[in-house]
C-alpha positions as CSV (number, residue, x, y, z in Angstrom):
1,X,0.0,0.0,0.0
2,X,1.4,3.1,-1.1
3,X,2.1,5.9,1.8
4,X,1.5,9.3,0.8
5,X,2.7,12.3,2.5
6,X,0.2,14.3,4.0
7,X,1.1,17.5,2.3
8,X,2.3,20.6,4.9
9,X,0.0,22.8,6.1
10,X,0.8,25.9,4.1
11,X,1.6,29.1,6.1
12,X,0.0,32.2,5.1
13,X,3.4,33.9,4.3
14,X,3.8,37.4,5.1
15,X,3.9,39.9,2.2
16,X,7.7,41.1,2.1
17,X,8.4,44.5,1.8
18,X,8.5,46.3,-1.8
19,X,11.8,47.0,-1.6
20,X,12.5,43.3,-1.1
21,X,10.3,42.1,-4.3
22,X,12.3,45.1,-6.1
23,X,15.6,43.2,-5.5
24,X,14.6,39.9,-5.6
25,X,12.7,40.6,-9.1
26,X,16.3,42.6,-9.9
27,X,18.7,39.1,-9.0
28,X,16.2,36.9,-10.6
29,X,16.8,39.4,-13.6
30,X,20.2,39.4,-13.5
31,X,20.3,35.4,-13.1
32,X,18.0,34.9,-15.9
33,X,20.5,37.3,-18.1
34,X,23.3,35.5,-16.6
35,X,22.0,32.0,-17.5
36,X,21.1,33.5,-21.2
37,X,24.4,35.0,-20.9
38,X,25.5,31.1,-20.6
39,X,23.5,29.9,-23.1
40,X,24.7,32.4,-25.6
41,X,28.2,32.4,-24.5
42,X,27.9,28.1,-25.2
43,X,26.0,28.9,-28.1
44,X,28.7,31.0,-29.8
45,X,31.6,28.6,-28.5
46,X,29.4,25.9,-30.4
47,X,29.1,28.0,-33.8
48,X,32.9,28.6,-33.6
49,X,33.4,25.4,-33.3
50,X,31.0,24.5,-36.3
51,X,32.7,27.3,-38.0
52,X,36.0,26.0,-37.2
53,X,35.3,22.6,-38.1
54,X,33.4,23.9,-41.6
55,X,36.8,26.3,-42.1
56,X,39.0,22.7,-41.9
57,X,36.9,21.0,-44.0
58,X,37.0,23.8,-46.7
59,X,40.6,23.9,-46.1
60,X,41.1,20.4,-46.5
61,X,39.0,20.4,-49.8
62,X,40.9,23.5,-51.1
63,X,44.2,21.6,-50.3
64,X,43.1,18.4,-51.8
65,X,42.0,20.4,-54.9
66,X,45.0,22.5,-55.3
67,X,46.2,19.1,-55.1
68,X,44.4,17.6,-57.6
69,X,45.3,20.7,-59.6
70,X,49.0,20.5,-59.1
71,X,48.8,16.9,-59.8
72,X,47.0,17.7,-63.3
73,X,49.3,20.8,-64.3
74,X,52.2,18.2,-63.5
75,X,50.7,15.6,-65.5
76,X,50.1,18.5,-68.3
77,X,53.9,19.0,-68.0
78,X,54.9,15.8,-68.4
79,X,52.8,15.3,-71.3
80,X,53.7,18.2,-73.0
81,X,57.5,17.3,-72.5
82,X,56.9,14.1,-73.9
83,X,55.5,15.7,-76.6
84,X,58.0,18.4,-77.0
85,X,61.3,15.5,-76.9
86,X,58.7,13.6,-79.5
87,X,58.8,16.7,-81.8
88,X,62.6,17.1,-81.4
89,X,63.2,13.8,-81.7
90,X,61.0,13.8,-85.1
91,X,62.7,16.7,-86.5
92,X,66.2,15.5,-85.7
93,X,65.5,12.5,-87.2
94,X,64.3,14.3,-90.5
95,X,67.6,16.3,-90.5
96,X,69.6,13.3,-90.3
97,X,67.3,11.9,-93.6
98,X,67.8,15.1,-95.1
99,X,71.7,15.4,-94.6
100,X,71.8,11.6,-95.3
101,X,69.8,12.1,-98.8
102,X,71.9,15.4,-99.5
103,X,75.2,13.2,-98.7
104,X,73.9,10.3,-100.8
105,X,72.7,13.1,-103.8
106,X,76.3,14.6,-103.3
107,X,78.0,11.5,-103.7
108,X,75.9,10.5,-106.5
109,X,76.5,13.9,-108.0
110,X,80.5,13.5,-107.2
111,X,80.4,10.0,-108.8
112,X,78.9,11.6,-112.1
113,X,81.0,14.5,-112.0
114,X,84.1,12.0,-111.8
115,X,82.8,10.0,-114.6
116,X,82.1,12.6,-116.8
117,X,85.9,13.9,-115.8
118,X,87.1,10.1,-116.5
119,X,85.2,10.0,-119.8
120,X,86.2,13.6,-120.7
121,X,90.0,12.7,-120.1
122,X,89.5,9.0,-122.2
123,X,87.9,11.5,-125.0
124,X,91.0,13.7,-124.6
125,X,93.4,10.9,-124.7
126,X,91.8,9.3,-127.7
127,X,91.5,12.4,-129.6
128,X,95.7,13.2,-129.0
129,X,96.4,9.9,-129.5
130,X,94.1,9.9,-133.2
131,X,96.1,13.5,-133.7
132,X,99.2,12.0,-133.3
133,X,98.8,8.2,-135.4
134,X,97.4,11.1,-138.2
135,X,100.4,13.5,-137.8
136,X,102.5,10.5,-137.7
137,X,100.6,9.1,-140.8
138,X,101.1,12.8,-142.6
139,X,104.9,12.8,-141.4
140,X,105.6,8.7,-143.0
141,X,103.6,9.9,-146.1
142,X,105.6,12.7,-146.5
143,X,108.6,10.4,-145.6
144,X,107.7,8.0,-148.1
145,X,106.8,10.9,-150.7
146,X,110.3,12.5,-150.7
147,X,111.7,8.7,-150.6
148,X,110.0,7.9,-153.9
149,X,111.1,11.5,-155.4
150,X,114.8,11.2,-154.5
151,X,114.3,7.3,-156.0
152,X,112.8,9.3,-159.0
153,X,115.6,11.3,-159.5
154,X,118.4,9.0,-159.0
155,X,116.8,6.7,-161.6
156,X,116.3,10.2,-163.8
157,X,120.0,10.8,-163.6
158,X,121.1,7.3,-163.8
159,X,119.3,7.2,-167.1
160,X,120.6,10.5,-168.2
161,X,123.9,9.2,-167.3
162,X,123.7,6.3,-169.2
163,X,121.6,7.8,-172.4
164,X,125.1,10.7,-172.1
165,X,127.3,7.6,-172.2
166,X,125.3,5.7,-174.7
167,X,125.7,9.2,-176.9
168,X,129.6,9.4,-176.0
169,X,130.1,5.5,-176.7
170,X,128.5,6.3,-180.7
171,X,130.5,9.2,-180.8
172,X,133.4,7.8,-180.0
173,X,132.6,4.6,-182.1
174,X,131.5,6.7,-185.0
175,X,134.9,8.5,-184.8
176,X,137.2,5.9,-184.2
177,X,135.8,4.1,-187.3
178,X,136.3,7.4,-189.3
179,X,140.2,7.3,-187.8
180,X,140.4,3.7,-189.1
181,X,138.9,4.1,-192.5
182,X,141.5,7.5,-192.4
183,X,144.2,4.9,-191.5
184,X,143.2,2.4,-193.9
185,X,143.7,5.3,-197.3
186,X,146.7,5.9,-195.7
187,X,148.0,2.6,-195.4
Protein backbone atom coordinates (compact mmCIF):
# COMPACT_ATOMS: atom_id res chain seq x y z
CA UNK A 1 0.00 0.00 0.00
CA UNK A 2 1.41 3.13 -1.12
CA UNK A 3 2.14 5.88 1.82
CA UNK A 4 1.52 9.34 0.77
CA UNK A 5 2.73 12.32 2.50
CA UNK A 6 0.16 14.32 3.95
CA UNK A 7 1.13 17.54 2.33
CA UNK A 8 2.32 20.57 4.88
CA UNK A 9 -0.01 22.84 6.09
CA UNK A 10 0.75 25.86 4.15
CA UNK A 11 1.64 29.14 6.13
CA UNK A 12 0.03 32.25 5.06
CA UNK A 13 3.39 33.90 4.33
CA UNK A 14 3.83 37.38 5.07
CA UNK A 15 3.90 39.91 2.22
CA UNK A 16 7.71 41.13 2.13
CA UNK A 17 8.36 44.49 1.80
CA UNK A 18 8.47 46.27 -1.77
CA UNK A 19 11.78 46.95 -1.61
CA UNK A 20 12.54 43.26 -1.12
CA UNK A 21 10.26 42.06 -4.27
CA UNK A 22 12.35 45.08 -6.07
CA UNK A 23 15.62 43.23 -5.53
CA UNK A 24 14.58 39.94 -5.64
CA UNK A 25 12.68 40.56 -9.14
CA UNK A 26 16.34 42.58 -9.90
CA UNK A 27 18.66 39.09 -9.00
CA UNK A 28 16.25 36.94 -10.64
CA UNK A 29 16.77 39.44 -13.63
CA UNK A 30 20.24 39.36 -13.48
CA UNK A 31 20.27 35.45 -13.11
CA UNK A 32 18.02 34.90 -15.95
CA UNK A 33 20.52 37.25 -18.06
CA UNK A 34 23.31 35.55 -16.62
CA UNK A 35 21.99 32.03 -17.52
CA UNK A 36 21.07 33.52 -21.22
CA UNK A 37 24.43 34.96 -20.93
CA UNK A 38 25.52 31.14 -20.65
CA UNK A 39 23.52 29.91 -23.07
CA UNK A 40 24.68 32.42 -25.62
CA UNK A 41 28.16 32.41 -24.49
CA UNK A 42 27.88 28.11 -25.15
CA UNK A 43 26.03 28.95 -28.13
CA UNK A 44 28.68 31.04 -29.82
CA UNK A 45 31.57 28.62 -28.53
CA UNK A 46 29.36 25.85 -30.44
CA UNK A 47 29.12 28.04 -33.77
CA UNK A 48 32.88 28.58 -33.59
CA UNK A 49 33.44 25.42 -33.32
CA UNK A 50 31.01 24.48 -36.32
CA UNK A 51 32.73 27.26 -38.01
CA UNK A 52 36.05 26.00 -37.15
CA UNK A 53 35.27 22.61 -38.09
CA UNK A 54 33.39 23.94 -41.58
CA UNK A 55 36.76 26.33 -42.15
CA UNK A 56 38.99 22.72 -41.87
CA UNK A 57 36.95 20.95 -43.96
CA UNK A 58 37.04 23.76 -46.65
CA UNK A 59 40.65 23.86 -46.07
CA UNK A 60 41.07 20.39 -46.48
CA UNK A 61 39.04 20.36 -49.76
CA UNK A 62 40.93 23.51 -51.09
CA UNK A 63 44.18 21.59 -50.29
CA UNK A 64 43.07 18.35 -51.80
CA UNK A 65 41.99 20.44 -54.87
CA UNK A 66 45.04 22.48 -55.30
CA UNK A 67 46.23 19.12 -55.12
CA UNK A 68 44.39 17.61 -57.64
CA UNK A 69 45.35 20.72 -59.55
CA UNK A 70 48.99 20.53 -59.07
CA UNK A 71 48.82 16.88 -59.76
CA UNK A 72 47.00 17.73 -63.31
CA UNK A 73 49.32 20.82 -64.25
CA UNK A 74 52.19 18.15 -63.46
CA UNK A 75 50.74 15.63 -65.51
CA UNK A 76 50.06 18.54 -68.35
CA UNK A 77 53.90 19.00 -67.99
CA UNK A 78 54.88 15.78 -68.42
CA UNK A 79 52.82 15.33 -71.28
CA UNK A 80 53.75 18.23 -73.00
CA UNK A 81 57.50 17.26 -72.50
CA UNK A 82 56.88 14.07 -73.94
CA UNK A 83 55.47 15.69 -76.63
CA UNK A 84 57.97 18.41 -76.96
CA UNK A 85 61.30 15.55 -76.87
CA UNK A 86 58.70 13.58 -79.52
CA UNK A 87 58.83 16.66 -81.79
CA UNK A 88 62.59 17.14 -81.36
CA UNK A 89 63.21 13.79 -81.74
CA UNK A 90 61.04 13.82 -85.11
CA UNK A 91 62.69 16.74 -86.51
CA UNK A 92 66.15 15.45 -85.69
CA UNK A 93 65.54 12.47 -87.21
CA UNK A 94 64.29 14.30 -90.48
CA UNK A 95 67.55 16.31 -90.49
CA UNK A 96 69.57 13.33 -90.32
CA UNK A 97 67.28 11.90 -93.60
CA UNK A 98 67.81 15.15 -95.06
CA UNK A 99 71.71 15.38 -94.64
CA UNK A 100 71.83 11.58 -95.31
CA UNK A 101 69.77 12.14 -98.78
CA UNK A 102 71.90 15.43 -99.45
CA UNK A 103 75.23 13.21 -98.73
CA UNK A 104 73.86 10.35 -100.84
CA UNK A 105 72.72 13.10 -103.75
CA UNK A 106 76.30 14.63 -103.29
CA UNK A 107 78.04 11.53 -103.68
CA UNK A 108 75.88 10.48 -106.52
CA UNK A 109 76.51 13.87 -107.98
CA UNK A 110 80.52 13.45 -107.25
CA UNK A 111 80.39 10.04 -108.76
CA UNK A 112 78.88 11.59 -112.12
CA UNK A 113 80.99 14.47 -111.98
CA UNK A 114 84.09 11.96 -111.76
CA UNK A 115 82.83 9.95 -114.56
CA UNK A 116 82.14 12.65 -116.79
CA UNK A 117 85.87 13.95 -115.80
CA UNK A 118 87.10 10.06 -116.47
CA UNK A 119 85.22 10.04 -119.75
CA UNK A 120 86.24 13.58 -120.72
CA UNK A 121 90.01 12.73 -120.05
CA UNK A 122 89.49 9.05 -122.16
CA UNK A 123 87.92 11.47 -125.04
CA UNK A 124 90.98 13.74 -124.56
CA UNK A 125 93.39 10.95 -124.67
CA UNK A 126 91.80 9.31 -127.71
CA UNK A 127 91.53 12.44 -129.60
CA UNK A 128 95.70 13.20 -129.04
CA UNK A 129 96.37 9.86 -129.50
CA UNK A 130 94.10 9.90 -133.19
CA UNK A 131 96.07 13.53 -133.69
CA UNK A 132 99.18 12.00 -133.27
CA UNK A 133 98.76 8.18 -135.42
CA UNK A 134 97.35 11.14 -138.21
CA UNK A 135 100.40 13.46 -137.76
CA UNK A 136 102.54 10.53 -137.73
CA UNK A 137 100.65 9.08 -140.85
CA UNK A 138 101.05 12.77 -142.57
CA UNK A 139 104.91 12.78 -141.45
CA UNK A 140 105.57 8.72 -143.04
CA UNK A 141 103.57 9.92 -146.06
CA UNK A 142 105.63 12.74 -146.48
CA UNK A 143 108.62 10.39 -145.59
CA UNK A 144 107.74 8.02 -148.15
CA UNK A 145 106.83 10.91 -150.68
CA UNK A 146 110.34 12.47 -150.74
CA UNK A 147 111.71 8.67 -150.65
CA UNK A 148 109.97 7.90 -153.91
CA UNK A 149 111.10 11.55 -155.42
CA UNK A 150 114.77 11.18 -154.49
CA UNK A 151 114.35 7.30 -155.95
CA UNK A 152 112.78 9.34 -159.00
CA UNK A 153 115.60 11.31 -159.46
CA UNK A 154 118.42 9.05 -159.01
CA UNK A 155 116.84 6.73 -161.57
CA UNK A 156 116.31 10.22 -163.78
CA UNK A 157 119.99 10.80 -163.55
CA UNK A 158 121.06 7.29 -163.76
CA UNK A 159 119.30 7.16 -167.07
CA UNK A 160 120.61 10.47 -168.19
CA UNK A 161 123.93 9.23 -167.30
CA UNK A 162 123.67 6.26 -169.24
CA UNK A 163 121.63 7.82 -172.39
CA UNK A 164 125.13 10.72 -172.11
CA UNK A 165 127.28 7.58 -172.16
CA UNK A 166 125.26 5.68 -174.73
CA UNK A 167 125.70 9.19 -176.94
CA UNK A 168 129.56 9.39 -175.97
CA UNK A 169 130.08 5.53 -176.69
CA UNK A 170 128.55 6.25 -180.71
CA UNK A 171 130.46 9.19 -180.77
CA UNK A 172 133.36 7.79 -179.97
CA UNK A 173 132.55 4.60 -182.11
CA UNK A 174 131.49 6.68 -184.98
CA UNK A 175 134.94 8.50 -184.81
CA UNK A 176 137.24 5.93 -184.23
CA UNK A 177 135.83 4.12 -187.26
CA UNK A 178 136.30 7.41 -189.25
CA UNK A 179 140.19 7.27 -187.83
CA UNK A 180 140.44 3.67 -189.09
CA UNK A 181 138.87 4.05 -192.54
CA UNK A 182 141.51 7.50 -192.40
CA UNK A 183 144.17 4.92 -191.52
CA UNK A 184 143.22 2.38 -193.94
CA UNK A 185 143.66 5.26 -197.35
CA UNK A 186 146.68 5.88 -195.73
CA UNK A 187 148.05 2.61 -195.44
Amino acid sequence: KKVTKKPAKKVAAKKPAKKTVKKAAAVKKAAALKVRSVKKAADAKKAAAKNRAAAMKAAAKAKKAKQAEKKAAASKKAVLLKQKKAAKKAKLALKAKALRARNAAGKVAAAKKRAAKQAKATLMRERAAKKRAAKKAIVAKKRAAKKAMAALKRERAAKKRAALKEKADAKRAVVEKKRAEKKAIRA
